[in-house]
C-alpha positions in Angstrom: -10.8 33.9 58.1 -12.0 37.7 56.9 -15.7 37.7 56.7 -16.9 34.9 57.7 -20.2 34.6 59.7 -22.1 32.1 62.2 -26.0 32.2 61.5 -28.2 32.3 64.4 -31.9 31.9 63.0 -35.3 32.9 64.7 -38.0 32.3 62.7 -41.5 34.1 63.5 -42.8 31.0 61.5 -41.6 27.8 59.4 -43.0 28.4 56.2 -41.3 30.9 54.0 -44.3 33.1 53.4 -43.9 34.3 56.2 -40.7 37.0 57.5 -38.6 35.7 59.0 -34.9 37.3 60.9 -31.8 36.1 60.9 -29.3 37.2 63.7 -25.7 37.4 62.8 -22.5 37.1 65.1 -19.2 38.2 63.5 -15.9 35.5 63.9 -13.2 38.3 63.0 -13.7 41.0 65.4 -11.9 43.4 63.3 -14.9 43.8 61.1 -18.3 45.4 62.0 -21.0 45.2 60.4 -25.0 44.7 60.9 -27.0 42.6 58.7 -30.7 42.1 58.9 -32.3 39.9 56.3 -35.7 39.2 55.8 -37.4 36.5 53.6 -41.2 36.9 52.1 -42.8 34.8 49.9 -39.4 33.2 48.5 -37.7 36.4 48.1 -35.5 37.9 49.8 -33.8 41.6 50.9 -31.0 43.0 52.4 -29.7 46.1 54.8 -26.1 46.0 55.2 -24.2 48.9 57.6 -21.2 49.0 57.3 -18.1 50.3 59.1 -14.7 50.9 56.8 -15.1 46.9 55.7 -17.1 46.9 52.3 -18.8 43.6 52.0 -20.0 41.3 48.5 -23.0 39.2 49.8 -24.2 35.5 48.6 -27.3 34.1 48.9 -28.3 32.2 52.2 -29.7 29.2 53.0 -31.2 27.8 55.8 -28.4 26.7 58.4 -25.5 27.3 55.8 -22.8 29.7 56.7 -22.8 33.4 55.0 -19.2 34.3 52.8 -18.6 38.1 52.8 -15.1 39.7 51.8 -13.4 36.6 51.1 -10.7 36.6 48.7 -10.3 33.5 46.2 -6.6 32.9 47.9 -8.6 32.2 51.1 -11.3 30.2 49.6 -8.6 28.1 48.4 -6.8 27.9 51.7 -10.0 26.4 53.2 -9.2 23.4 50.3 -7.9 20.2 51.1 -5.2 18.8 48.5 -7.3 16.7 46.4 -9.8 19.3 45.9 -7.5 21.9 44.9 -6.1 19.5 42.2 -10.2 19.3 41.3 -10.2 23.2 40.8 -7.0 23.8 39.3 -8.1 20.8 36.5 -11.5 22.2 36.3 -10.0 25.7 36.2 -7.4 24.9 33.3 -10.5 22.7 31.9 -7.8 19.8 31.7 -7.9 16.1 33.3 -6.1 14.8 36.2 -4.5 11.6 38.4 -4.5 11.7 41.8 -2.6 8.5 43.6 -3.2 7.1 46.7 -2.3 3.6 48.3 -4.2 0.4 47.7 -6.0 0.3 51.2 -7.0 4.0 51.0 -8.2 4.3 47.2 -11.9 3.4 48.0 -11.8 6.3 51.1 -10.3 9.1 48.9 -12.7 8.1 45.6 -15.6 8.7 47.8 -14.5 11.9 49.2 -13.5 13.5 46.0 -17.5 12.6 44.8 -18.3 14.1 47.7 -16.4 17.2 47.0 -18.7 17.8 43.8 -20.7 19.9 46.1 -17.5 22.8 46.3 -18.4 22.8 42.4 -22.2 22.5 41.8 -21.8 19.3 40.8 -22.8 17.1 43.4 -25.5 15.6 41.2 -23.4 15.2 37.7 -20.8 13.0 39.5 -20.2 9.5 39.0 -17.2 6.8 40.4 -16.4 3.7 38.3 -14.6 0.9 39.9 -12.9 -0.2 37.2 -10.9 -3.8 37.3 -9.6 -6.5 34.6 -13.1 -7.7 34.1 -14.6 -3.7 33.2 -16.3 -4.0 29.3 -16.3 -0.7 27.2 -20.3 -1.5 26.9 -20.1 -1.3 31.4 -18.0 1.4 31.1 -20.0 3.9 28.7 -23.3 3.0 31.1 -21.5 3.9 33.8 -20.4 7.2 32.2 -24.3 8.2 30.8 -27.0 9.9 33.2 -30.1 8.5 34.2 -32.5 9.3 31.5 -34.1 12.8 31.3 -36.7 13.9 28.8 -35.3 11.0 26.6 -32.0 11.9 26.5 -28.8 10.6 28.2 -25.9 13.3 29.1 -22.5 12.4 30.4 -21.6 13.3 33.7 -19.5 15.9 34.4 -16.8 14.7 36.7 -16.0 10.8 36.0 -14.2 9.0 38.5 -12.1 5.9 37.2 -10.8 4.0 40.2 -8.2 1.8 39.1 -7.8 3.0 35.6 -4.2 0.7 35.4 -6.0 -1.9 35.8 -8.3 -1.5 33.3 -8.2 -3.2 29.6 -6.2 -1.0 26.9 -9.7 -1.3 25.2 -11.4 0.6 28.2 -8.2 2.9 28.7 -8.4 3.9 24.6 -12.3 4.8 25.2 -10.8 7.0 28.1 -7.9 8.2 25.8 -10.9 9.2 23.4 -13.2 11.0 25.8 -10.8 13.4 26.5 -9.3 13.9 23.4 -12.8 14.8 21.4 -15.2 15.0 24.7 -17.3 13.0 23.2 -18.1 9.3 23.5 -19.5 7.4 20.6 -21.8 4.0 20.7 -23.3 2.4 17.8 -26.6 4.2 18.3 -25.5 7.6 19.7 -22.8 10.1 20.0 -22.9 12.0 23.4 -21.3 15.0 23.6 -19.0 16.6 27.3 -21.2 19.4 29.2 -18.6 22.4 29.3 -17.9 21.2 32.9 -15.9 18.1 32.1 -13.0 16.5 34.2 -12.0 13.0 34.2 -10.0 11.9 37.2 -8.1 8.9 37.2 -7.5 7.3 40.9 -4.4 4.9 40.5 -2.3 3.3 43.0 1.0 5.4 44.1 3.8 2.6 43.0 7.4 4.1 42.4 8.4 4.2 38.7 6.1 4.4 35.4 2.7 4.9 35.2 0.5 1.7 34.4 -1.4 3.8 31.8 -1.2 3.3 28.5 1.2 5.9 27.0 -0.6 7.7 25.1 -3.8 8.6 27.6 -0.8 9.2 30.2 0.0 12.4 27.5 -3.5 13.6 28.2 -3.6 14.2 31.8 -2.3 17.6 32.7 -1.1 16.5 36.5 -1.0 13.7 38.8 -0.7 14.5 42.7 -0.4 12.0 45.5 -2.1 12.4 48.5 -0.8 10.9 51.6 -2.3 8.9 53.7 -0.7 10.6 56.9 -2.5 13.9 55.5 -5.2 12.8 57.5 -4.1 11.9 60.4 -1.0 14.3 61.1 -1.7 17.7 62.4 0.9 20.4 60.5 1.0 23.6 63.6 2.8 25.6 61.1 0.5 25.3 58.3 -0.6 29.0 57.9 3.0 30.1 58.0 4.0 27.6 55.0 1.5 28.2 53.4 2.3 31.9 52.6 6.0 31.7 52.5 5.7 28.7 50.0 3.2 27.8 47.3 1.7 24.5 47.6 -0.6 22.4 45.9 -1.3 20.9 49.8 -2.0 23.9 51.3 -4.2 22.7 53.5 -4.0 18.7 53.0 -4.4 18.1 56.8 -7.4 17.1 57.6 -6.9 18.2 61.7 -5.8 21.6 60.7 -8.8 22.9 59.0 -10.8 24.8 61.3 -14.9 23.3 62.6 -15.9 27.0 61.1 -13.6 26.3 57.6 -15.2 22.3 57.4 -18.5 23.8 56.8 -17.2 25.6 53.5 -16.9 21.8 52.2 -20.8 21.6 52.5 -22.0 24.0 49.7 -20.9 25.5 46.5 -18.1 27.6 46.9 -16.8 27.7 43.3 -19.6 27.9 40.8 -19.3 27.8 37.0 -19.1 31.4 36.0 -16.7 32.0 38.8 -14.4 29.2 37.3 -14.4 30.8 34.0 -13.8 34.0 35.7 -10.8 32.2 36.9 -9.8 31.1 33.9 -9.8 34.5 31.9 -7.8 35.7 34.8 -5.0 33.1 34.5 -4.8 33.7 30.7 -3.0 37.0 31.7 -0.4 36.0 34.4 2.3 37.4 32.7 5.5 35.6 32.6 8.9 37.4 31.8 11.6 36.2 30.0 13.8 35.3 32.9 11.0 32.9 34.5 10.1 31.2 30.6 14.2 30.7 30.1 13.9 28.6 33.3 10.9 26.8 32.6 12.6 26.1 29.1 16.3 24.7 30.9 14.1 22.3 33.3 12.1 20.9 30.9 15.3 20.6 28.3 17.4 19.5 31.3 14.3 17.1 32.1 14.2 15.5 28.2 18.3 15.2 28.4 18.9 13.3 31.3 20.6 10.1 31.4 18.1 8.0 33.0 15.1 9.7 31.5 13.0 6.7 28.7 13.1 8.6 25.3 9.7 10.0 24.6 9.1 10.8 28.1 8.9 14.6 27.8 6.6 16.0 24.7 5.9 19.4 23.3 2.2 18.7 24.4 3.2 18.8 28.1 5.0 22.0 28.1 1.9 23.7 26.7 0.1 21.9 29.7 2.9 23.0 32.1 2.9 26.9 31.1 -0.9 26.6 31.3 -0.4 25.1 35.3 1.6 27.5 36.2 -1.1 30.5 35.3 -3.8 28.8 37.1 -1.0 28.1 40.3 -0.3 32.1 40.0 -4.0 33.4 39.8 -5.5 30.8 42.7 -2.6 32.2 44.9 -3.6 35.6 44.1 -0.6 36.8 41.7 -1.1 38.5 38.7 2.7 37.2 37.6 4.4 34.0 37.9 7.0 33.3 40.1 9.7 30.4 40.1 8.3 28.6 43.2 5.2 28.5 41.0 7.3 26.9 38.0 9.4 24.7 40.2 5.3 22.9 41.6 3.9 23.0 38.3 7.3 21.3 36.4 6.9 18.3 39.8 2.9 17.9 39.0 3.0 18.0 35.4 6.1 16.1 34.7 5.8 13.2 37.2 3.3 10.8 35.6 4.8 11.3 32.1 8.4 10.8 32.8 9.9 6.7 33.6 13.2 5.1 34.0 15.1 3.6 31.3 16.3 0.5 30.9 19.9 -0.3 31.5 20.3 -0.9 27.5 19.0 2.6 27.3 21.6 4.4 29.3 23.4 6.5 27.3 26.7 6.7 29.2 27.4 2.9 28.1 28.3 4.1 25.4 31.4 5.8 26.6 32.3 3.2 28.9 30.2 2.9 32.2 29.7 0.1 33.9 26.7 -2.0 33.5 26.7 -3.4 36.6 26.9 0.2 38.3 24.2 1.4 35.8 21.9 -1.3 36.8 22.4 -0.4 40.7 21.5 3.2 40.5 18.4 2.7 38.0 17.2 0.5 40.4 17.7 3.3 43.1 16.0 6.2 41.0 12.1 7.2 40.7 10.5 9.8 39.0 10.9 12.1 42.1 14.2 11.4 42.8 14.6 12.5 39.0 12.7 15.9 38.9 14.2 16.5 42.6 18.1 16.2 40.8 17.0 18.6 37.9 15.5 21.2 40.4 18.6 21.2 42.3 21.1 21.0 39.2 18.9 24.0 37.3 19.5 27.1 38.6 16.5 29.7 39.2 16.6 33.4 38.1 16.8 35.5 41.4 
């Protein structure tokens, strides 16, 4: 990866107060550059030469590693999938599901707290284990800060682990969280910081989402990650990676680099440089070619036959336009693309849209056979569905 360095530290003494050098040996050998640092009394300096490479520093901490020249598409590359579903939420300043299985929900809940860190929010994180037996009075105290000055704040990212299983009381506090970002008690009202993301972990189980419908509405995405993710090493996963846009860029756990797993130790992605982001994806510009295709999935989507009624709102296509942006600026494109629409239309759409019943298929009506309609509902799945309408939709050249 461009820029990145291995610290070698000598210290003349322990204490800061003191100067002390750091040595600096380049990865890239394309790049040369020499870098003395020295720190006194807490601050520090700089000398950078350089040789036709020009370099934008960070500060440096004690064994961390040093980021020069490194593009946000590589940042991102150094992601696995479930963070880069935290960024593009964060970045869209939107709320998300990811899906697991049953047996690794409790694994993948504690690693995406743990990847707070890539954020600066390792300390205003907090996982609920939420079950039939979770109050709304258990619920809010799980959601409030320790105490500070005398005064309770909400965390920033809020974990539900098994939201669907979850009261429809507990789900509706949810539901008005993230509708007002705020949550209300008798007492007090307590209002989101401007870092706020809910993430709802929910088992992966083929056909609608256990959420009630209406807080369903209110997450921009869902993703699934994959238990084989970590365990299965993709050889070609630089190659994919360029030639096709994916939210699991680099979901495998064995193909990120020992020098790329220490980016998932400090803050890579702070605040202003998410807003940054945002502004930037507010003008990916989308011609009218690309929107006329976004418009025939998502009207193909709404019109087929064994789409529920209600399935496919206005809301989401605001949500889906506003995906696609973030997809095109994190990948380093000032435009969209349709490989960009064709991701966004599969994470967007996929928790919102379920099966009808066999009462509800419209082609009854003109003489199909129940007992056939039955059989292939019972065959089809929300990707099955958005698979058929990618294929049957044809996209601009």
């Amino acid at each position: 990866m461009n820029g990145l360095l291995v610290l070698k530290f000598l210290y003349r003494d322990k204490t800061l107060s003191f100067s002390s050098f750091f040595f600096f040996e380049f990865i890239h050998p394309s790049i040369h550059l020499t870098l003395s640092f020295i720190h006194h009394k807490g601050k520090h300096s700089s000398s950078l030469d350089l040789f036709n490479q020009s370099v934008s520093h960070r500060d440096v901490y004690a064994g961390s590693l040093l980021i020069l020249d490194m593009s946000l598409s590589e940042l991102v590359h150094s992601l696995y999938d479930y963070e880069l579903a935290l960024l593009l939420s964060l970045t869209a300043n939107e709320h998300c599901i990811i899906t697991s299985s049953r047996d690794s929900l409790p694994k993948v809940s504690q690693d995406i707290s743990g990847s707070a860190i890539l954020f600066g929010l390792q300390n205003s994180t907090a996982t609920i284990q939420c079950s039939a037996k979770t109050t709304v009075k258990e619920f809010i105290q799980c959601c409030l800060q320790p105490a500070t000055d005398g005064k309770r704040n909400l965390f920033s990212i809020i974990i539900c682990s098994n939201l669907d299983r979850a009261p429809k009381d507990v789900q509706t506090i949810v539901l008005e969280l993230i509708r007002t970002r705020q949550l209300k008690t008798k007492h007090a009202t307590f209002d989101a910081p401007p870092e706020f993301l809910v993430v709802a972990m929910i088992e992966r189980i083929e056909g609608k989402c256990a959420l009630i419908p209406h807080l369903v509405q209110f997450f921009m995405m869902s993703h699934n990650h994959r238990e084989d993710d970590d365990d299965i090493e993709d050889e070609d996963d630089d190659s994919q990676s360029q030639s096709r846009p994916s939210i699991s860029s680099t979901s495998s756990a064995s193909s990120i680099s020992p020098i790329d797993r220490q980016l998932h130790r400090q803050t890579l992605f702070s605040p202003t440089m998410i807003k940054d982001v945002t502004r930037t994806s507010e003008k990916v510009y989308i011609n009218a070619d690309v929107r006329r295709y976004m418009s025939d999935l998502t009207v193909y989507l709404r019109m087929h036959r064994a789409i529920a009624g209600g399935s496919v709102s206005a809301a989401a296509f605001s949500q889906f336009l506003k995906l696609i942006k973030c997809l095109s600026t994190i990948h380093g494109q000032d435009y969209a693309t349709p490989e960009m629409v064709k991701l966004a239309f599969t994470k967007v759409y996929n928790h919102r849209i379920s099966v009808c019943s066999p009462k509800e298929e419209r082609s009854l009506l003109w003489g199909s056979d129940a007992q056939l309609v039955v059989k292939l509902l019972e065959q089809l799945t929300p990707d099955l569905i958005l698979e058929s309408v990618l294929e049957e939709v044809r996209a601009p050249l």
